[in-house]
C-alpha positions as CSV (number, residue, x, y, z in Angstrom):
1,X,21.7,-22.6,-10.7
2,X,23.4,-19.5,-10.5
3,X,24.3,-18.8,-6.5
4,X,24.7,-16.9,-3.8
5,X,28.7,-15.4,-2.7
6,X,29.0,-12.9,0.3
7,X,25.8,-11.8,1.2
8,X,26.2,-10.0,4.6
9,X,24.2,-11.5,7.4
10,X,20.4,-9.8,6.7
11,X,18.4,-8.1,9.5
12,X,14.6,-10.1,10.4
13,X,14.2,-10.8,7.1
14,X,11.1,-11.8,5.4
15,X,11.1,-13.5,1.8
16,X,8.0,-11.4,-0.6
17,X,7.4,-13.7,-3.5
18,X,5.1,-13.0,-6.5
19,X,5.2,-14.6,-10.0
20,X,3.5,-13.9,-13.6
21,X,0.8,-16.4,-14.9
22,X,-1.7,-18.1,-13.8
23,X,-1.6,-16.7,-10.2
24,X,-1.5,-12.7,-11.4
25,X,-4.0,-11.3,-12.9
26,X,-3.7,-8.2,-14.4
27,X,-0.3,-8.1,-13.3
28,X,-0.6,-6.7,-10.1
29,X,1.1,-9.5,-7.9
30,X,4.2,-9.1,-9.8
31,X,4.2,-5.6,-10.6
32,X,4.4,-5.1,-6.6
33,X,7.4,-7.0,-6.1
34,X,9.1,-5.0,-8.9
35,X,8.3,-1.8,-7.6
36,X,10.1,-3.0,-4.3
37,X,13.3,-4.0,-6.0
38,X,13.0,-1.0,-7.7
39,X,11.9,1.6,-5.0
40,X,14.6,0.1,-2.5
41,X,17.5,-1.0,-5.4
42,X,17.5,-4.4,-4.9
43,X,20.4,-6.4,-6.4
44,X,20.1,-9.6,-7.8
45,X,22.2,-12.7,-5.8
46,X,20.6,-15.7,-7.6
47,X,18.5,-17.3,-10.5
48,X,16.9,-20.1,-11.0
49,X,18.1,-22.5,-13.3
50,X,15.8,-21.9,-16.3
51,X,15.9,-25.2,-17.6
52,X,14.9,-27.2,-14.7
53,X,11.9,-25.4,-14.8
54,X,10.6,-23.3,-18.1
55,X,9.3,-25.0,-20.9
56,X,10.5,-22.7,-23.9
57,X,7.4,-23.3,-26.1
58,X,5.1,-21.6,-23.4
59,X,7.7,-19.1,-22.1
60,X,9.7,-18.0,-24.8
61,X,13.3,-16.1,-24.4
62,X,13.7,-13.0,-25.9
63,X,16.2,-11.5,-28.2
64,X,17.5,-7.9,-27.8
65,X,20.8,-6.2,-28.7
66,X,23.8,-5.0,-26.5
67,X,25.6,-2.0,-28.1
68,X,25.2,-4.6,-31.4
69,X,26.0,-7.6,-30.0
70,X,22.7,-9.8,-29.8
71,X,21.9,-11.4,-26.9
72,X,19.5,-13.6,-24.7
73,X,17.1,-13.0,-22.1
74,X,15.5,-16.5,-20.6
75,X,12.6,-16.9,-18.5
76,X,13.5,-17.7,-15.2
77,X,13.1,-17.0,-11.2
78,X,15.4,-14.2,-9.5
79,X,15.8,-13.3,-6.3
80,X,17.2,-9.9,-4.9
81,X,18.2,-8.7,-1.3
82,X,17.4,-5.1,0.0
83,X,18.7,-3.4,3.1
84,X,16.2,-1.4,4.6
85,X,17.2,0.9,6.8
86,X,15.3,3.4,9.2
87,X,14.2,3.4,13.7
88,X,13.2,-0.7,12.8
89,X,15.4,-1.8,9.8
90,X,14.5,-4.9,8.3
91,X,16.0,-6.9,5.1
92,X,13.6,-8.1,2.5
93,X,14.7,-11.1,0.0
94,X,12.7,-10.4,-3.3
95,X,10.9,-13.4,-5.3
96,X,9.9,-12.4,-8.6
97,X,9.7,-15.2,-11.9
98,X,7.1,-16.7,-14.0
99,X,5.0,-19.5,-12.2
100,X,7.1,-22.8,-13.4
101,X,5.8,-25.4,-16.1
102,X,7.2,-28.6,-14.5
103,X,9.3,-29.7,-11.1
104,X,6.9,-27.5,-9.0
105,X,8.2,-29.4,-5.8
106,X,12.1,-28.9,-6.8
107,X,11.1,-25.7,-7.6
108,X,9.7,-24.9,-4.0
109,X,12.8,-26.7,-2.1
110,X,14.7,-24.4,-3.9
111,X,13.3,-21.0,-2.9
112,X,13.1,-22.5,0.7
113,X,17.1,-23.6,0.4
114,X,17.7,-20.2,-0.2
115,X,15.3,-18.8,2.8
116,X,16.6,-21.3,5.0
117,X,20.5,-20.3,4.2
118,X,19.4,-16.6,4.8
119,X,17.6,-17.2,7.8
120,X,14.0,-16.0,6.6
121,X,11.5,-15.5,9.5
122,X,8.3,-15.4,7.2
123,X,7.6,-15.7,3.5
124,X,4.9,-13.5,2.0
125,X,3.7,-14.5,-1.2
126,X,1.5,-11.9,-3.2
127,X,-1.3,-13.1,-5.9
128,X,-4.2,-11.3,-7.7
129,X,-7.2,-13.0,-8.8
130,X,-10.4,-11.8,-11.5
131,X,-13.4,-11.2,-9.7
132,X,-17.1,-9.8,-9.2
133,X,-15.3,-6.6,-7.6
134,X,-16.2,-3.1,-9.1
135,X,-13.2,-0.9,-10.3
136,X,-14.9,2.1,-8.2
137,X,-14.3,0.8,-4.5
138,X,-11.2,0.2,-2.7
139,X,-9.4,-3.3,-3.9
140,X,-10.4,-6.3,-1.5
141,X,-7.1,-7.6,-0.1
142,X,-7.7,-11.0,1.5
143,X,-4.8,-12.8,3.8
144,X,-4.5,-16.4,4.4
145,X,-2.5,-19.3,5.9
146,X,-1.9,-22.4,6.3
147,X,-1.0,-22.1,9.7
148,X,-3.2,-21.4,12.5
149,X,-1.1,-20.5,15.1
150,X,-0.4,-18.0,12.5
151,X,-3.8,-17.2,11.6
152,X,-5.4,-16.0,15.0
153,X,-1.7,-14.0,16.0
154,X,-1.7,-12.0,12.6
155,X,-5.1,-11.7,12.0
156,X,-5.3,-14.1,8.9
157,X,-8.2,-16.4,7.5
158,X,-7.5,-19.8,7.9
159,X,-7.4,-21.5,4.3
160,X,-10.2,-24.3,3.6
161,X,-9.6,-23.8,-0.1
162,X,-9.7,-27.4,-1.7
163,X,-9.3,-27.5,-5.5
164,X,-6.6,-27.1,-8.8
165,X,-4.5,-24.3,-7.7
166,X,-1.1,-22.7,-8.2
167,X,2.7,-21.5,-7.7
168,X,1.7,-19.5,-4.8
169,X,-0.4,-22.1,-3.1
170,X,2.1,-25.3,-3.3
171,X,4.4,-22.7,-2.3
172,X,2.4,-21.6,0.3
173,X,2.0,-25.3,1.6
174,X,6.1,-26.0,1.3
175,X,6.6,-23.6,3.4
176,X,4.5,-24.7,6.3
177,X,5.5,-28.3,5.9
178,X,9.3,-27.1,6.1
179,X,8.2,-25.1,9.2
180,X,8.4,-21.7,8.0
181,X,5.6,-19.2,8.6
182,X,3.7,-18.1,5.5
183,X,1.3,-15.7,4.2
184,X,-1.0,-15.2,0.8
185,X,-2.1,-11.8,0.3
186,X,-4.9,-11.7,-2.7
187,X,-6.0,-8.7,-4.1
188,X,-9.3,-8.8,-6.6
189,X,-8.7,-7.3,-10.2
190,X,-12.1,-6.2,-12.2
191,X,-12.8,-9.0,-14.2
192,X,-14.4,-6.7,-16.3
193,X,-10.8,-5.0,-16.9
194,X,-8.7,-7.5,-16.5
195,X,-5.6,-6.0,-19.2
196,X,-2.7,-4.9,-17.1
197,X,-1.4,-3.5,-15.8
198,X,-3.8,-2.9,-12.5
199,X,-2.2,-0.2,-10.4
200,X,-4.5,0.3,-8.3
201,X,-4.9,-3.8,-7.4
202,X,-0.7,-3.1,-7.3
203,X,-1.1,-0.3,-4.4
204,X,-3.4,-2.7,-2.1
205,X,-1.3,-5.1,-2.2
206,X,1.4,-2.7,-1.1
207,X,-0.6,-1.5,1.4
208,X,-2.0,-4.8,3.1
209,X,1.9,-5.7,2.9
210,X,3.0,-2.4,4.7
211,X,0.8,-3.6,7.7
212,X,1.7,-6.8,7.7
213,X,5.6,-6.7,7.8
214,X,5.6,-3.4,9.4
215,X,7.7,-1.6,6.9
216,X,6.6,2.0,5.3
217,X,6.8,1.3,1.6
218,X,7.9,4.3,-0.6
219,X,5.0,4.5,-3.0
220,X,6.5,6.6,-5.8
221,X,3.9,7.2,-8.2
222,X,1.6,4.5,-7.6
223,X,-0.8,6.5,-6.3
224,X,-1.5,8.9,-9.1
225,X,-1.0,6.3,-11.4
226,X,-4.3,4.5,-9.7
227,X,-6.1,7.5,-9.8
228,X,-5.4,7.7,-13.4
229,X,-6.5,4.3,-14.2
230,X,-9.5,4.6,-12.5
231,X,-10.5,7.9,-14.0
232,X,-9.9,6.3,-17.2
233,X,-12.2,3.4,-16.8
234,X,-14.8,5.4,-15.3
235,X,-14.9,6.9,-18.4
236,X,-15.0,3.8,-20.9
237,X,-17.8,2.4,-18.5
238,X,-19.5,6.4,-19.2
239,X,-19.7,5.4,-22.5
240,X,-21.8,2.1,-22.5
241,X,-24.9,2.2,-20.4
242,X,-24.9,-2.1,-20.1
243,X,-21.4,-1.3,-18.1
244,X,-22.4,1.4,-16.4
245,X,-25.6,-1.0,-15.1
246,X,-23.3,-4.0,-14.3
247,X,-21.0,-2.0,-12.5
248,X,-23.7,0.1,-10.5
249,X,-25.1,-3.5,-9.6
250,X,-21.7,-4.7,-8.7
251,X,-20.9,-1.5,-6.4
252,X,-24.4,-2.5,-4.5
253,X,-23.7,-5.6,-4.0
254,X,-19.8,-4.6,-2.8
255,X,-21.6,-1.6,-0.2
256,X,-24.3,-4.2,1.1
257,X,-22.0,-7.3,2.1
258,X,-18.9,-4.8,3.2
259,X,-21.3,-2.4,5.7
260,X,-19.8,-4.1,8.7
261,X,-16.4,-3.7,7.7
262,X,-16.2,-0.3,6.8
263,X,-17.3,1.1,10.1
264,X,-14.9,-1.1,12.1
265,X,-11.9,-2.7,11.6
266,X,-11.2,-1.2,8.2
267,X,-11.2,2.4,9.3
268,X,-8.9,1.6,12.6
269,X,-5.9,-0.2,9.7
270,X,-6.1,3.0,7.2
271,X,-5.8,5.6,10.6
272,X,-3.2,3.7,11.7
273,X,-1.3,3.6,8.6
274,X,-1.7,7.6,7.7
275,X,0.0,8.0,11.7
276,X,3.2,5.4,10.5
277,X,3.3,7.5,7.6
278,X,3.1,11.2,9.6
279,X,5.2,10.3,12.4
280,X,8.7,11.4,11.8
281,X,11.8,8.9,11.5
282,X,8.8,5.9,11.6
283,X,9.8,4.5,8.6
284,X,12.6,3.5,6.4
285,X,15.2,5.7,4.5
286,X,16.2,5.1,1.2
287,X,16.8,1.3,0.4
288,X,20.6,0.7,0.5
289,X,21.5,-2.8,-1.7
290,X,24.2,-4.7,-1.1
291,X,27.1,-3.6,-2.5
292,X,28.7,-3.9,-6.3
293,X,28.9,-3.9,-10.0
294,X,26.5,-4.8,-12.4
295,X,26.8,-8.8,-10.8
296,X,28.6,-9.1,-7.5
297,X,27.0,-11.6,-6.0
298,X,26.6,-13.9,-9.0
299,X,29.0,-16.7,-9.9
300,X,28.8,-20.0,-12.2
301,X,28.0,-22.9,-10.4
302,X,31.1,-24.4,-12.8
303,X,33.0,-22.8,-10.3
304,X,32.8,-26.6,-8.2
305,X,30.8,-24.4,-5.4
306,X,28.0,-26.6,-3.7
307,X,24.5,-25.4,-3.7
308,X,23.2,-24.2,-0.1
309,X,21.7,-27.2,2.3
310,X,18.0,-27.7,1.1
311,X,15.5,-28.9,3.5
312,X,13.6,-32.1,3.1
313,X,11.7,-32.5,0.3
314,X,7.8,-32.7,1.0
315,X,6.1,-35.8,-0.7
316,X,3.2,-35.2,-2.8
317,X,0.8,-35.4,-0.1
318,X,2.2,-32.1,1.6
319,X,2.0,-30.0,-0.9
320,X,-1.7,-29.7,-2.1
321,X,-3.7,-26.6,-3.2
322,X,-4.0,-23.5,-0.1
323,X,-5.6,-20.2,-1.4
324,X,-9.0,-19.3,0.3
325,X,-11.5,-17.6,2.2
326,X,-14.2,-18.9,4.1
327,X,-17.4,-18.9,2.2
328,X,-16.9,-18.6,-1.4
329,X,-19.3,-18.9,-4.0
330,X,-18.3,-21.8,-6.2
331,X,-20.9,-20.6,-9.3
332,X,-19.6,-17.0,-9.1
333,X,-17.7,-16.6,-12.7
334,X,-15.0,-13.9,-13.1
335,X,-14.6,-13.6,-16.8
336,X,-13.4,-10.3,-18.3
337,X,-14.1,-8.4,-21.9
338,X,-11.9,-8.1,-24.1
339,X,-11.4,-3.7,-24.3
340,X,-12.9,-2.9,-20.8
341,X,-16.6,-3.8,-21.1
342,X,-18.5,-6.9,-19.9
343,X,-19.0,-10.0,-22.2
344,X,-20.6,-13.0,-22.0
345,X,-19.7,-15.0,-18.8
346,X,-16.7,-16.5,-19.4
347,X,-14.7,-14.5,-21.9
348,X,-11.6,-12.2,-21.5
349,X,-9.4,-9.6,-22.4
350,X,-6.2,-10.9,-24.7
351,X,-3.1,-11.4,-22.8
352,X,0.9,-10.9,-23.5
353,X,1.4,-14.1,-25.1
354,X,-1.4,-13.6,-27.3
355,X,-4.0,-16.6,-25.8
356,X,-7.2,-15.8,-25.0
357,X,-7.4,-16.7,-21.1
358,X,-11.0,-17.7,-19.7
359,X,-10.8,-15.8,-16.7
360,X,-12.9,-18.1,-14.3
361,X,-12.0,-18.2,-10.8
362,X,-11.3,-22.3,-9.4
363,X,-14.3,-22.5,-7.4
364,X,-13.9,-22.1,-3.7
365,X,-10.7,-20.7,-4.0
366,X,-11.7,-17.4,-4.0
367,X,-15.0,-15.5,-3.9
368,X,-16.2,-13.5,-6.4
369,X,-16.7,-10.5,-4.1
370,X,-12.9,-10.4,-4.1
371,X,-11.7,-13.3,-1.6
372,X,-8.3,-15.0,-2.8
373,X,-8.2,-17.3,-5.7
374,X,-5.2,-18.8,-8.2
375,X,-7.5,-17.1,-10.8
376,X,-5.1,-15.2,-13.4
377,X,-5.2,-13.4,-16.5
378,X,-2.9,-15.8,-18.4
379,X,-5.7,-18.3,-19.7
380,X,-4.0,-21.4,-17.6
381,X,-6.7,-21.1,-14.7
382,X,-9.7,-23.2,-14.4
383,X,-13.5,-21.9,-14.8
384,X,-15.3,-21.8,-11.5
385,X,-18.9,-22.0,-13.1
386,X,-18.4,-21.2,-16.7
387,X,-20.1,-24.0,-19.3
388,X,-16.8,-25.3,-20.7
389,X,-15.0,-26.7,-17.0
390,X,-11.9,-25.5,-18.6
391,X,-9.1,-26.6,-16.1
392,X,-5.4,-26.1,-16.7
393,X,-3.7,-25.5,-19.6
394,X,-1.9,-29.4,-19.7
395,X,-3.6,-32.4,-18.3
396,X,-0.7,-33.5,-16.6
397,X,-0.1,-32.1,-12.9
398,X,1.9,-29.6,-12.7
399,X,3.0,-30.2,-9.9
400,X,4.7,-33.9,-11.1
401,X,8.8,-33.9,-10.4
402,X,8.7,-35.9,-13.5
403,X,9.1,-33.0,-15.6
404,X,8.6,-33.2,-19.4
């Protein structure tokens, strides 16, 4: 592992974690933590050791070339620090990787080594699911924990989830077992357009986390960019009248079950947002990273340098599966077409690396409406009530410290 060397003491700061796969469908999980590195110039002060963790066959490195010279790039787990300044500063530590193919529970003790050395307060981890959502209505956001203490002072559903699951809820689970507070924020992606990216999915997460950490995120051109991808699937559903059915059915359903909401609680969090944005001075300045080159804070742990003091490891009975939200609908299928219109339950756009993902929410973990699930676009996620009972991609756990 590549660590750590004079980070200045950080200010309240929280730990935002997302990673591709299983656990970020249509990208939007991780395409939110990269537009706060990038938004707030974070620089990167550690990587995780790609081969503890990667297996090379599923997440290949890529080859590119440097003024000639060909190099490298392997898939791994980096974390960045940005200083935020502003009336309330507060420090962010940025999580952003590929969910791991083996050691899941080394993996964890090591993001929460590094939290525990920078004195995180919370850890937010950010997923996105495929579900019975239609593209024309705001994003459903759902927030759980572990934690009930947590749960009733932040507003938070208590997760009952029980099921296969992910990254983000073993992580989830570490973290309350080591005693620090966390939080899952799920936003629901279309499974009907389930290719990413998924700006719009990528803004509501934004915006559930500007609430929750209390921070005014610089949204750049996120907004007109989800505008724009709406528009344009508006007008692929124009041109089929089967999708323009399903989704009309899908924004009746949305309109019935969300009447409640929309005249209360809803409508109080978006006024109170467009104030933190008006008031003057409210929110942070530009992001100021720490300072240095291309590297400064990286170093070879050849160097003889101990890593930093991990806490104890959980045993495999405190680390098991925590997305939810009360009430789901274990026969609700999420599959998505391949090209933006609606197949046959249980099929799905094409992703990145080429495999053809089944798009089915783990039942319970999620509902289809849009509650949080470990459902991605990668293929590697269990159908919730398609034919097949695909689970995940190997038949080994995941989770096992065995490795492979």
């Amino acid at each position: 592992m590549i660590e750590l060397e004079g980070v200045p003491e950080l200010i309240d700061p929280v730990m935002v974690a997302a990673f591709e796969g299983w656990n970020d469908a249509g990208d939007a999980a991780s395409t939110a933590v990269a537009h706060l590195d990038r938004e707030w110039k974070g620089e990167v002060f550690a990587a995780l050791d790609a081969e503890d963790y990667y297996d090379f066959q599923v997440n290949r490195p890529t080859v590119f070339l440097d003024n000639g010279v060909r190099k490298i790039t392997w898939p791994t787990t980096r974390l960045s620090v940005v200083r935020v300044g502003g009336d309330k500063p507060r420090d962010l530590v940025l999580v952003r990787g590929i969910e791991p193919s083996m050691r899941w529970r080394s993996f964890c003790n090591e993001l929460l080594a590094f939290a525990h050395e920078l004195g995180v307060e919370m850890v937010v981890i950010l997923g996105a699911l495929l579900g019975d959502t239609p593209h024309t209505r705001p994003v459903p956001v759902s927030g759980v924990t572990s934690d009930p203490d947590l749960a009733r002072t932040m507003d938070l559903e208590e997760t009952r989830y029980e099921g296969p699951t992910g990254i983000v809820g073993i992580l989830q689970e570490a973290c309350t077992h080591a005693g620090v507070p966390a939080v899952s924020l799920w936003a629901a992606v279309p499974h009907y357009v389930s290719q990413p990216p998924n700006p719009k999915a990528t803004l509501a997460l934004l915006n559930r986390l500007e609430d929750l950490i209390g921070l005014r995120i610089p949204l750049g051109e996120l907004p007109e960019d989800a505008r724009a991808w709406q528009v344009g699937v508006d007008q692929l559903a124009a041109e089929d009248s089967e999708v323009a059915e399903y989704v009309q059915t899908l924004e009746e359903a949305r309109d019935t079950a969300e009447l409640p909401e929309a005249s209360g609680e809803a409508i109080a969090r978006e006024f109170e947002r467009y104030l933190r944005r008006r008031e003057p001075g409210s929110g942070p300045g530009p992001g100021v990273a720490t300072e240095g080159g291309d590297s400064p804070f990286l170093r070879d742990p050849g160097s003889g340098r101990t890593r930093p003091p991990k806490p104890e490891q959980p045993g495999p009975e405190a680390v098991p599966g925590a997305e939810s939200v009360p009430e789901p609908d274990p026969e609700a299928d999420a599959g998505a077409p391949d090209g933006g219109s609606v197949p046959e339950r249980g099929t799905t756009g094409e992703n990145r690396s080429g495999e053809s993902p089944s798009g089915e929410n783990p039942p319970g973990e999620g509902p289809s409406d849009g509650g949080p699930s470990d459902g991605g676009q990668d293929g590697s996620g269990p159908d919730a009530g398609g034919p097949d009972g695909a689970g995940p991609k190997n038949d080994e756990d995941p989770g096992d410290d065995s490795g492979k």
